[in-house]
C-alpha positions in Angstrom: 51.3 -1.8 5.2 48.5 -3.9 3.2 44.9 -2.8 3.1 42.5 -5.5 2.7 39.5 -3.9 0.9 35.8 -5.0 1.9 33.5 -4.4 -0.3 30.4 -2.4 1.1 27.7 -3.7 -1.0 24.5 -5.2 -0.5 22.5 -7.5 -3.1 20.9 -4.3 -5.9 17.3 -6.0 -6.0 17.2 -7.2 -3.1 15.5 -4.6 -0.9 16.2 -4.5 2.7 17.3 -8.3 2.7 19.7 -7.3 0.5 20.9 -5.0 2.6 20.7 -7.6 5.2 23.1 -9.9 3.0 25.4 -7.5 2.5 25.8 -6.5 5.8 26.6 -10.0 7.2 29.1 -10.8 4.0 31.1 -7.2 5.3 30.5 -9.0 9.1 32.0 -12.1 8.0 35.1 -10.6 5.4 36.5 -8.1 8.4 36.5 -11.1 10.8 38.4 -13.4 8.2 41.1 -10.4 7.6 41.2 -10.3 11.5 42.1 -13.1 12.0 44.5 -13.3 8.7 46.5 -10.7 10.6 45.5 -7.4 8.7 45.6 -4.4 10.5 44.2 -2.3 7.8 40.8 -2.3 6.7 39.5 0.1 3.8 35.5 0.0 3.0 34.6 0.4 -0.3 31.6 0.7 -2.8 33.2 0.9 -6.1 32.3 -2.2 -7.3 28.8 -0.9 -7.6 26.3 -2.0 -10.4 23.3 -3.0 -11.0 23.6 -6.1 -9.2 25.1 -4.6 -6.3 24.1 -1.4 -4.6 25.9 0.2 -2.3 25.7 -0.2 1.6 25.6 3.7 2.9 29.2 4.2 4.2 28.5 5.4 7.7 26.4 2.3 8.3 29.0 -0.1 6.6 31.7 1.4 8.9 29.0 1.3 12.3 28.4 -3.0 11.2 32.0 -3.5 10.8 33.2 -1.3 14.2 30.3 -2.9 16.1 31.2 -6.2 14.7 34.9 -6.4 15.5 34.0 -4.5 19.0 31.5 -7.3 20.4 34.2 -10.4 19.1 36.9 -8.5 21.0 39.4 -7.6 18.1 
């Protein structure tokens, strides 16, 4: 079983619309591996720099469970 990985990362200097841009990038990546037939989702923030800073994990899984809840997958 494949895991797609989503990257939990919001914009580094960006502030809370970073935050914002990340969150709907994480919306938008676990509806496309939905719908690609991916059962397996794994969050990460390893891709972390100084462009890119990392969404909190709780809150990351929250967007993505909430997300995926109110399409009905």
């Amino acid at each position: 079983m494949a895991c797609t990985r989503l990257a939990a990362l919001g914009r580094g200097t960006g502030g809370p619309e970073g935050l914002g841009a990340g969150r709907a990038r994480l919306e938008h990546e676990a509806t496309a591996s939905v719908a690609a037939g991916d059962t397996l989702r794994c969050l990460s923030d390893r891709a972390m720099d100084a462009q890119h800073a990392p969404i909190p994990m709780l809150l990351a899984l929250g967007v993505v469970h909430q997300h995926l809840i109110g399409r009905g997958k």
